[in-house]
C-alpha positions, -999 to 999 in steps of 0.1 A, spaced: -348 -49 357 -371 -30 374 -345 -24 406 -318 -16 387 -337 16 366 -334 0 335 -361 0 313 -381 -27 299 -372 -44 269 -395 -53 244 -397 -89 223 -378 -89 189 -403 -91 161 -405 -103 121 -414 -74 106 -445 -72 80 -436 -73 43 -448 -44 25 -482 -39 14 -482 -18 -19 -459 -17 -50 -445 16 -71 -427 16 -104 -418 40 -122 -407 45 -158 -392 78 -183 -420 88 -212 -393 87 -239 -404 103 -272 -428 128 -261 -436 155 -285 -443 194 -277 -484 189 -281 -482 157 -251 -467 182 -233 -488 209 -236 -515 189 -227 -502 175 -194 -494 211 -183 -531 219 -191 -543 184 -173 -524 192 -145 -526 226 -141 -570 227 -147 -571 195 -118 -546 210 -95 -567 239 -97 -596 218 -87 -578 199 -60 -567 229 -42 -608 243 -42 -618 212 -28 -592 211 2 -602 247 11 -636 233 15 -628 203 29 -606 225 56 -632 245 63 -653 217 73 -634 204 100 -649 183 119 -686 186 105 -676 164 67 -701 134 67 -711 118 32 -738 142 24 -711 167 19 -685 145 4 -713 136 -23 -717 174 -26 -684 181 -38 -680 151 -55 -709 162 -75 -693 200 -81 -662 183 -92 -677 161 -115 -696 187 -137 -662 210 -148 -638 174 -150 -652 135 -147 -664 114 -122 -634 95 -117 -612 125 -116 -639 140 -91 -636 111 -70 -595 110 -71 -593 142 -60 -618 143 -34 -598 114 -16 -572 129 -20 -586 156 -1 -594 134 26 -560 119 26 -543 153 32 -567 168 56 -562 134 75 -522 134 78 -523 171 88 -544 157 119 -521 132 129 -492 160 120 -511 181 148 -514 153 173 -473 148 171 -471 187 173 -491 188 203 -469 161 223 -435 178 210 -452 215 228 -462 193 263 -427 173 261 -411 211 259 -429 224 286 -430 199 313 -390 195 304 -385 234 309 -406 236 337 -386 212 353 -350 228 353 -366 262 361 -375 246 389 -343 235 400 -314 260 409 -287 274 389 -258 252 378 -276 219 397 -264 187 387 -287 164 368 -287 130 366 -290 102 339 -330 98 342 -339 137 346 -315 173 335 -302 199 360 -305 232 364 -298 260 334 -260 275 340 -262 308 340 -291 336 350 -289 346 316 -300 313 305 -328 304 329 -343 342 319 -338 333 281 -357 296 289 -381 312 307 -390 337 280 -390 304 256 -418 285 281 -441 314 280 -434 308 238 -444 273 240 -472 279 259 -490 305 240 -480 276 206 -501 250 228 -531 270 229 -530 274 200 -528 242 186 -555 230 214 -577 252 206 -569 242 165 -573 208 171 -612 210 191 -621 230 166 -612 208 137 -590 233 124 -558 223 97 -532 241 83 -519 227 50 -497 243 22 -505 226 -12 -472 227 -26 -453 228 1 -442 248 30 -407 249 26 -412 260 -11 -435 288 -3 -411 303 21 -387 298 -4 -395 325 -24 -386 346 0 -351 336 -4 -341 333 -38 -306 336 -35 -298 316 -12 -318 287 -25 -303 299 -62 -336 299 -78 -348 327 -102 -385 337 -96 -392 323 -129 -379 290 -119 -393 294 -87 -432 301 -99 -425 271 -127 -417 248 -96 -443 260 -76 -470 255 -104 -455 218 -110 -461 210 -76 -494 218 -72 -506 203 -101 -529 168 -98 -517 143 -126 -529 114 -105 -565 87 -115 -566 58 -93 -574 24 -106 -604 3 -106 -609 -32 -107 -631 -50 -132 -628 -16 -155 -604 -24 -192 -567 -27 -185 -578 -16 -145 -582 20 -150 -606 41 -173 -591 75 -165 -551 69 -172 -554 37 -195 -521 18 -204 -521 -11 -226 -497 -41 -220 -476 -30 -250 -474 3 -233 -494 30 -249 -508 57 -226 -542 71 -236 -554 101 -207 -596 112 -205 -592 151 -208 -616 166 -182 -648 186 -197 -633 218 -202 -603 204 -220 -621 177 -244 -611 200 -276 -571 186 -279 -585 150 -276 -570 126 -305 -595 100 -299 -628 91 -293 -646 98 -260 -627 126 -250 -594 110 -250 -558 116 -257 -533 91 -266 -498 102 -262 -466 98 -287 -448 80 -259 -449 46 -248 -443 29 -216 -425 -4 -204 -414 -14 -168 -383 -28 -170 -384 -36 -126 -417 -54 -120 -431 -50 -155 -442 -89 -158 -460 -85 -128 -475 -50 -138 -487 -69 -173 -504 -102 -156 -519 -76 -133 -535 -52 -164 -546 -84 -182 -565 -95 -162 -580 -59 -156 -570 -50 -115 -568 -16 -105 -538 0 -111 -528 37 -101 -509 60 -121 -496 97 -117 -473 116 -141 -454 142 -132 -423 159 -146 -387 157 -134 -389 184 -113 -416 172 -91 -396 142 -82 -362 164 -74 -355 179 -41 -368 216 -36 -333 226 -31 -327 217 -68 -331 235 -102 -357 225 -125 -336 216 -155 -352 183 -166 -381 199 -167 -370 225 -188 -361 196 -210 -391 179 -207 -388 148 -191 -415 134 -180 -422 104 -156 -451 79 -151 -453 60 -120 -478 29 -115 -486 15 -76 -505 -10 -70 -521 -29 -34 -508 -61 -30 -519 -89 5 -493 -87 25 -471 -120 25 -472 -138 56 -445 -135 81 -426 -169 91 -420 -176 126 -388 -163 143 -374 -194 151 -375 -206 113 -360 -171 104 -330 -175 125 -324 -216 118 -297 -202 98 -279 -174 118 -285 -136 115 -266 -107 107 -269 -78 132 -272 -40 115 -265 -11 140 -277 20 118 -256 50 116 -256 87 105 -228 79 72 -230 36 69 -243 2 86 -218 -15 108 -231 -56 102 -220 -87 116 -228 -124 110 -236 -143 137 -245 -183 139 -271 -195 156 -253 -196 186 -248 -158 187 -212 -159 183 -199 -135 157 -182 -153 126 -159 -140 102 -153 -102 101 -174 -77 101 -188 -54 72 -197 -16 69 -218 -2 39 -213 35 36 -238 59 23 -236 95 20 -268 117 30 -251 156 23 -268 160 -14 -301 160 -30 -335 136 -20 -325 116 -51 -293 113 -45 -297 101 -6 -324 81 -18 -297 60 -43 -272 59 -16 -297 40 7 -304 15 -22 -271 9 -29 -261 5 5 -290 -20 12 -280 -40 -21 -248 -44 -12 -265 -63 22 -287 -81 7 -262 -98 -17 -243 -105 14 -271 -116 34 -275 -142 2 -237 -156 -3 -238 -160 34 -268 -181 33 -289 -162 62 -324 -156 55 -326 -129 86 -308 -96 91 -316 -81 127 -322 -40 129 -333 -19 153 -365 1 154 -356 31 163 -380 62 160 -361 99 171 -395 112 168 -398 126 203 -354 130 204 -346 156 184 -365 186 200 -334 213 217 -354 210 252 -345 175 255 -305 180 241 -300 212 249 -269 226 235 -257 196 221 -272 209 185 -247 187 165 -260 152 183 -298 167 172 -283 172 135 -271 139 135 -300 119 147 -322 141 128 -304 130 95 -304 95 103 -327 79 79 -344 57 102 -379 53 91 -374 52 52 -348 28 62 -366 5 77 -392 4 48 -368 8 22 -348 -26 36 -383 -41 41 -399 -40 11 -365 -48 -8 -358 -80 15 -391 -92 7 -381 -97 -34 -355 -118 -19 -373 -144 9 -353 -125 35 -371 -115 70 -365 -85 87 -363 -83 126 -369 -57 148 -349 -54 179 -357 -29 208 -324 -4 206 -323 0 244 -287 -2 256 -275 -19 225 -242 3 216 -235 4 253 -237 -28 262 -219 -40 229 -189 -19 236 -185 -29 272 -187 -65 267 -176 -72 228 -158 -46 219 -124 -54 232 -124 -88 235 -127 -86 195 -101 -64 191 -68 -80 182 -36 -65 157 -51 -72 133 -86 -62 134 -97 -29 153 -135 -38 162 -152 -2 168 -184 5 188 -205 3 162 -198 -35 153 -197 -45 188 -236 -30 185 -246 -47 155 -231 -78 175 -256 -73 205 -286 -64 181 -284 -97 166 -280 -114 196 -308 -96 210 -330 -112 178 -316 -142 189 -329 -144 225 -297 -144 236 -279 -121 265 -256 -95 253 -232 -92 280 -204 -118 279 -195 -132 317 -160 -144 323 -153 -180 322 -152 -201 353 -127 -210 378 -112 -241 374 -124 -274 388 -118 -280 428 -105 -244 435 -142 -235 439 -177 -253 437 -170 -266 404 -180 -245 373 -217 -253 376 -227 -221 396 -212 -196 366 -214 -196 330 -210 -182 305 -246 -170 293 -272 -164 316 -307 -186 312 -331 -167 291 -350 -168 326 -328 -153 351 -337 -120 360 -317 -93 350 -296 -115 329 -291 -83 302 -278 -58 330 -241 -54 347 -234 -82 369 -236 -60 401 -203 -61 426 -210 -85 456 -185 -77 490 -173 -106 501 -155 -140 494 -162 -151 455 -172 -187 472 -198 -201 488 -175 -219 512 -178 -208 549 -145 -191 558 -126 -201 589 -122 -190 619 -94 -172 619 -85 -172 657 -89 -208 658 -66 -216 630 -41 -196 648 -41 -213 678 -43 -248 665 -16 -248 635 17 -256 643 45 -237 638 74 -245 613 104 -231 625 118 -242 661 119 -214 683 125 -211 721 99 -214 751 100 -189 783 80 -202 812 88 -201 843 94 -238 852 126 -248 854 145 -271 826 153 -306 835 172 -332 814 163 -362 812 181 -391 819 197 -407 793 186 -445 779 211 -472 789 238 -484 765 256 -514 760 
């Protein structure tokens, strides 16, 4: 593949099962005093939490555990020592993914430059090619791009010298709700709304578990027939309904998704997590806070679980797979045996993506039900997907104008996806495998597409995709090669078929056009087949002998 500029293409994979479990469940029944005390819980620890990332910021890249015990220690006096210690990792957690959020921010800067610096180079209105762009198309826009690059360049120094330094920026809260208080009207927000939202979301409501300890966490205790009992921090120990300093609420919990497994788990006191936060926390930012208004209230319990063990590939595909090629509004899916031939027809579960985070995030479910259940009547215990990542895609220095393509790959839901489909497939002894997406809707359309398309069934590019994605999973080529010629017009049918061995190099890419004679017979020579065959119609001779007869035979 290498002489043809194609790049290479990775194995197919089983994916890992997930890790961790989340359920979540409404506090029905809460009365106005549980509610005042979770404000004042989570407003007194959010208070803390955001203290102790300001320190932790600050610093940088000097922390060790002397000064984690420090804080802990700070913490623990004005709320507990478990609280102490949740929000102190929590700390760690954030100042942590703001690192690796720098790191991604820093290649996105270099990828900009080097890609500017490269069609300033070239001149106006040059052509590019596939592998590298041309020049900008007007004066106006190479002065515009170069105004840009000095941008971009001052941003990387920035963020260099940031990331030496040990330097974070973080926004507890958000950033995108901070700035939206400078636009009330068009995110439809009052600022009373808006400062209720922005208090919720910085609030802590969180204890995480610990084995060994009753019911698998002292801080947030549940019992197994579901009632909720909270340790109020120091400060707050006067509203306590209990002994030592706790608060059992009015409502009760029960999992109706998991809950068995959440119960064995309690009994037998492992460390559960829980956070509660109110509706509004869980709601996009683009929302209004009604729920919480009418104080509903949410618990959520996560757990760590061993990963199952992945089962071979080959045992994942004894039955067949069923190819997914992701798109922007559904996935286009296919059913292929273990042959790679498609069977049946193919399948497209739609999904809309245009409202609010809870609303995309039930679309995705549903749409990933619906293919599971198929997955299961079909009796395939593999769907193929691909991994795709638009991390390093969707900046305008690598697009350019094409500003709609960047929308659309930027609202593609890839990642949650993928885990979404992954830890659901799991509940139901389905594997997941991962595909590399190179070439795969090209390919598909040029060699599936149309000879699937009949009257009666239009096959589009994106099934013809989700038709080269699972054979891909499969091991097998995706491009279909014609069938051979018929016995003793060439060298028999031996020295074409129709899939390429898994061997043969370049089996994936277009058959290249070879000049010549489609044999591997030696042609004549022409000049002395002329002069040797003999002619078919009687014609006359000119020489300059002269014609005698013969004499004739004797007769009787």
């Amino acid at each position: 593949m290498a002489d043809s500029g194609l790049r290479t293409i990775d194995a197919p994979f089983v994916a890992p099962g997930p890790s961790g479990v989340a359920i979540r469940d409404r506090l029905k029944g809460l009365i106005p005093g549980d509610q005042k005390v979770l404000r004042l819980v989570g407003a007194h620890l959010g208070s803390l939490a955001s203290k102790d990332l300001k320190t932790r910021c600050a610093q940088g890249l000097e922390h060790s555990a002397d000064t984690w015990s420090v804080r802990k220690r700070e913490l623990t006096a004005v709320s507990s020592s478990r609280w102490a210690g949740a929000i102190t990792k929590a700390s760690h957690d954030q100042w942590a993914l703001a690192r690796r959020g720098q790191v991604a921010h820093l290649h996105s800067l270099e990828a900009g430059i080097k890609t500017i610096t490269h069609q300033l180079s070239l001149p106006i209105e040059e052509k590019g090619s596939k592998r590298a762009p041309g020049g900008y198309r007007s004066k106006r826009e190479w002065f515009a791009k170069t105004r840009r690059l000095h941008l971009l360049e001052d941003r990387l120094t920035t963020v260099r010298s940031d990331r030496e330094a040990g330097r974070v920026h973080v926004v507890r809260g958000g950033k995108r709700l901070a700035r939206n208080r400078h636009h009330l009207e068009n995110t439809q927000l009052t600022e009373t709304e808006w400062r209720e939202r922005w208090e919720a979301e910085r609030w802590f409501p969180a204890a995480d578990g610990e084995s060994g300890k009753r019911y698998g966490n002292e801080t947030i205790r549940i019992t197994p027939d579901g009632e909720i009992s909270i340790k109020l921090p120091a400060p707050l120990a006067a509203p306590a309904n209990t002994r030592h300093g706790r608060y059992v609420l009015a409502a009760k919990v029960r999992f109706p998704h998991r809950g068995t497994e959440w119960a064995d788990r309690i009994e037998a006191n492992r460390a559960v997590a829980y956070r509660i936060l109110p509706h509004s926390r869980l709601r996009s930012s683009g929302g209004t806070p009604t729920d919480a208004a009418r104080g509903r209230w949410y618990l959520t319990a996560s757990w760590q679980r061993p990963p199952s063990k992945a089962i071979p590939i080959q045992a994942a595909l004894a039955h067949g797979v069923i190819g997914v090629d992701t798109n922007a509004d559904h996935l286009a899916a296919w059913r292929l045996d273990v042959h790679g031939n498609p069977i049946g027809q193919p399948h497209r579960f739609s999904y809309g993506l245009s409202r609010s985070a809870a609303h995309r995030d039930a679309q995705i479910r549903h749409a990933l039900s619906r293919l599971l259940n198929w997955a299961k009547t079909c009796g395939v215990a593999a769907i193929a997907v691909e991994d795709l990542d638009f991390g390093a895609e969707k900046t305008r220095e690598k697009h350019g104008r094409k500003k709609r393509f960047r929308q659309l790959i930027s609202g593609m839901p890839t990642g949650r996806l993928r885990a979404r489909l992954t830890s659901m497939a799991d509940a139901t002894g389905i594997s997941i495998i991962a595909v590399d997406p190179a070439y795969t809707s090209r390919w598909g359309a040029q060699h599936w597409q149309k000879p699937l398309t009949s009257k009666n069934r239009k096959t589009t590019r994106h099934d013809a995709a989700s038709i080269a994605i699972g054979r891909r999973a499969q091991g097998h080529p995706i491009r279909r090669r014609t069938t051979p010629p018929p016995a003793h017009r060439s060298d028999e049918q031996g020295h074409r078929t129709v899939q390429a061995d898994q061997r043969a190099l370049g089996r994936e890419e277009t058959r290249p056009r070879i000049p010549g004679p489609r044999t591997r017979s030696v042609p004549p020579d022409a000049q002395r087949t002329r002069a040797t065959r003999t002619p078919k119609t009687v014609r006359d001779v000119r020489s300059d002998q002269e014609w005698v007869q013969d004499s004739l035979l004797p007769t009787d």
